[in-house]
C-alpha positions as CSV (number, residue, x, y, z in Angstrom):
1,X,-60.5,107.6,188.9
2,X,-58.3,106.5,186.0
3,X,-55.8,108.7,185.0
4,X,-56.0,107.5,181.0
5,X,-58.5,105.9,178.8
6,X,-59.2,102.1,178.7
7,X,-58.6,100.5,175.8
8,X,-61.2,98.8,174.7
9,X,-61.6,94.9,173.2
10,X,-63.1,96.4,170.4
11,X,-60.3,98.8,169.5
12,X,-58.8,98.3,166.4
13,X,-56.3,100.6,164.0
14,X,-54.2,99.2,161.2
15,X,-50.7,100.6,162.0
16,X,-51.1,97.9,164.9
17,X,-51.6,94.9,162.3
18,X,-48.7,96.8,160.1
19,X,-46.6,96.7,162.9
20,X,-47.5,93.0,163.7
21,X,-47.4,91.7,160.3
22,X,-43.7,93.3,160.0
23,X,-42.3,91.5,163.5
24,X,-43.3,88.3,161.5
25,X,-41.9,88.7,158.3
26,X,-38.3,89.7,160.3
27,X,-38.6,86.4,162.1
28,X,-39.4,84.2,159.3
29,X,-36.3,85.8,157.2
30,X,-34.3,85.3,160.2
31,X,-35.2,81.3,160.2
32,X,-34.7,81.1,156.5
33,X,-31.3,82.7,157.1
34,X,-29.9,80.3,159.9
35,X,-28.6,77.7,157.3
36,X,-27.1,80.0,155.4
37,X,-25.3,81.4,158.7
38,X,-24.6,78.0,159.9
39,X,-22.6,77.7,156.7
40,X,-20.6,80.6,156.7
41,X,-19.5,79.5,159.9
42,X,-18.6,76.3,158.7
43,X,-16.8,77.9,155.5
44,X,-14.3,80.3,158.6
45,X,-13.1,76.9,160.0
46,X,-9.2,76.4,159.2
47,X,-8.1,74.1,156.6
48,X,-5.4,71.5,158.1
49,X,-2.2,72.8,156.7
50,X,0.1,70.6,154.2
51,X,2.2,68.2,155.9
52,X,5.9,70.0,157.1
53,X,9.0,69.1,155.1
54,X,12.3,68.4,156.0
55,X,15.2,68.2,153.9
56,X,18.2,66.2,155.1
57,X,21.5,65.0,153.4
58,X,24.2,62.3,154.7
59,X,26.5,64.9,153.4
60,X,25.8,68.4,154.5
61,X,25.2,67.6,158.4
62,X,28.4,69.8,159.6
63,X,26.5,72.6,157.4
64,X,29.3,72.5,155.3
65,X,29.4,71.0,151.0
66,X,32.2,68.8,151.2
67,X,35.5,69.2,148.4
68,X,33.7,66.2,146.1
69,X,30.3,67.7,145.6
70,X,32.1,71.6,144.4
71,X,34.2,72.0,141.1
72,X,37.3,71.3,143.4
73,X,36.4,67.9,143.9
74,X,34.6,65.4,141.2
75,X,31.3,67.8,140.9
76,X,28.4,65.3,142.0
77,X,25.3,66.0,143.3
78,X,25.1,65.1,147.3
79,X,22.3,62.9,148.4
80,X,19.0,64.2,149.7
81,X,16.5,63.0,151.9
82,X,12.7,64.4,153.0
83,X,10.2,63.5,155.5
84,X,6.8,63.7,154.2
85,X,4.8,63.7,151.2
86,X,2.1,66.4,151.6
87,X,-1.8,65.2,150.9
88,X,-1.9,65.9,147.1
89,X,1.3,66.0,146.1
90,X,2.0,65.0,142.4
91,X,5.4,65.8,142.0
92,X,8.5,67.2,143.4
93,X,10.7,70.4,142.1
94,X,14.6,71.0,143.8
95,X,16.8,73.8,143.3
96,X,20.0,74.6,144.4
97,X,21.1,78.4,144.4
98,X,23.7,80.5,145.5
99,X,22.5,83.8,146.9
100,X,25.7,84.9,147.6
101,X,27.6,84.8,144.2
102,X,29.1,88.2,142.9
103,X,26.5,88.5,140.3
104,X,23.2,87.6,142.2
105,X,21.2,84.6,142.8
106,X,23.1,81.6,140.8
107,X,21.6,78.7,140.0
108,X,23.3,75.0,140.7
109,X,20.9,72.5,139.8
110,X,17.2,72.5,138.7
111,X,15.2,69.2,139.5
112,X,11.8,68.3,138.4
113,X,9.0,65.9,137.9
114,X,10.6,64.0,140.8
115,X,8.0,61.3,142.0
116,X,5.3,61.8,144.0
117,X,6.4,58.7,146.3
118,X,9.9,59.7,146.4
119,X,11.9,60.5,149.4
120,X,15.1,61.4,148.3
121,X,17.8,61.9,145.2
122,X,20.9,59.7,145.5
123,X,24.1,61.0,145.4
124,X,25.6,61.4,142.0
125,X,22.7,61.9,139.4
126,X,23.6,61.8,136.0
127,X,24.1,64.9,134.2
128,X,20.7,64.2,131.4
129,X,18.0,66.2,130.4
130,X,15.6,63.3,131.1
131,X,15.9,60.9,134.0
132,X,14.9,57.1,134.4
133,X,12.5,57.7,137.0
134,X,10.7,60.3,135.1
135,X,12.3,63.1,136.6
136,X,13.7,65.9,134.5
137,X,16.6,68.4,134.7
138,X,16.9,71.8,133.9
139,X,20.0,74.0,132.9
140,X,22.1,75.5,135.6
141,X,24.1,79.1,135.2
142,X,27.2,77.1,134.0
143,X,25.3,76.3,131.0
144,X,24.7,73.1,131.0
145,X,22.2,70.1,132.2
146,X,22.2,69.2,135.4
147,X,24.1,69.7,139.0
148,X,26.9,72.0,138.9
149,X,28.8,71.8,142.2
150,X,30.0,75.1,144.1
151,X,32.3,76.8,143.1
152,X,32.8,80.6,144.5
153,X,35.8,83.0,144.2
154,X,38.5,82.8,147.1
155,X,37.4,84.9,150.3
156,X,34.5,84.1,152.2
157,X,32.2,81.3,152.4
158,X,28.9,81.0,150.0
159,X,25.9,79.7,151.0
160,X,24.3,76.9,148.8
161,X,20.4,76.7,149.0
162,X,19.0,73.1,148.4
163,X,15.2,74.3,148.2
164,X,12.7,71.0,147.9
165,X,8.7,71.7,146.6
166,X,5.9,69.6,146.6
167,X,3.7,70.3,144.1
168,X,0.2,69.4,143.3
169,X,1.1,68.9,139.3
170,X,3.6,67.3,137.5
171,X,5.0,69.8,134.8
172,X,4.7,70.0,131.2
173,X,8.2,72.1,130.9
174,X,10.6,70.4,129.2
175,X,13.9,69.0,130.2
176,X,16.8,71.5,129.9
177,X,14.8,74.4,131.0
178,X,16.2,77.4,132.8
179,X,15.1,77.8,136.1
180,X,12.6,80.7,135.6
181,X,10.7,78.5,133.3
182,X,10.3,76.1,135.6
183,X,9.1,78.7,139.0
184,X,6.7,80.2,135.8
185,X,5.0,76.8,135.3
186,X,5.1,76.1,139.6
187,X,3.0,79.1,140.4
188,X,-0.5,77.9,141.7
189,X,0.9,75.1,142.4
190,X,3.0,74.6,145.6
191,X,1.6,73.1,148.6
192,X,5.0,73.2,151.1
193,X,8.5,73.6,150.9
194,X,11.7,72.5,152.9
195,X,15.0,74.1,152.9
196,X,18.6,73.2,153.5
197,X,21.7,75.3,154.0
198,X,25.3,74.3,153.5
199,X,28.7,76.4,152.7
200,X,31.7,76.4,151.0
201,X,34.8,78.5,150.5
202,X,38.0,78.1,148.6
């Protein structure tokens, strides 16, 4: 004796087919989504970072500015060298800063345009607006064009900042341009960054 109905061959009712019909149209939008999928997973893999940077100098390895490159001394820049030239670089930007000066951050030395395939400033550079190579300098917080060597009140040692960018552009600031000008026209546009620390007292 059966304890329910048999269900016939015969039986039909259409919430059945509904049902059916709707199992089929989930797996048909869940083929047509799988290369979609496959591509956002694609899209989450990392991009390789920019190549590292780092900035050297002859000059600076004690992690001390020698007497010739401050105002004590004959005030010329020290020589700089870097490692790498990131994928996509255009152009290189320097600046020298002092974060420790009475009145705030003081700028030393803005350099830019530098060349793509350059790997390093000799020492010395010529205090011009506009630079051989292509390479143009800004005005420092002495007021004038080019490197301005340290050159702190007496007491304790400042730090000097040499801070090296590569940058994807080249820049259409002009020579003898403060150094907020120049950050201004670098935003968007930095793909890495060294930095080197030396210090001076007097």
């Amino acid at each position: 004796m059966h304890l329910y109905e048999p269900i016939s061959s015969h039986y039909w009712h259409p919430h059945h087919h509904f049902g059916l019909l709707w199992r089929i149209l989930l797996l048909l939008a869940f083929l047509l989504a799988l290369p979609f999928l496959a591509g956002c997973r694609h899209s989450d893999q990392p991009v390789a970072a920019a190549a590292a940077i780092t900035l050297s100098s002859a000059a600076l390895l004690d992690g001390k500015v020698p007497r010739e490159y401050t105002c004590d001394g004959k005030d010329v820049s020290p020589p700089l060298r870097w490692n790498a030239t990131p994928h996509g670089t255009r152009s290189f930007a320097l600046f020298v800063t002092d974060p420790d000066a009475p009145g705030g951050d003081f700028t030393h030395w803005v350099l830019f345009n530098l060349p793509a395939g350059s790997r390093g400033v000799p020492p010395g550079v010529a205090p011009e607006a506009q630079l051989s190579d292509g390479s143009r300098q800004g005005r420092n917080d002495f007021g004038k064009v080019g490197y301005g060597g340290p050159c702190p009140p007496r007491g304790n040692p400042h730090r000097y900042v040499f801070t090296l960018y590569a940058l994807d552009s080249t820049l259409d600031t002009t020579a003898g341009s403060f150094r907020s000008q120049v950050e201004s026209a670098m935003n968007g546009h930095v793909l890495n960054h060294a930095e080197l620390t030396a210090r001076y007292a007097r």
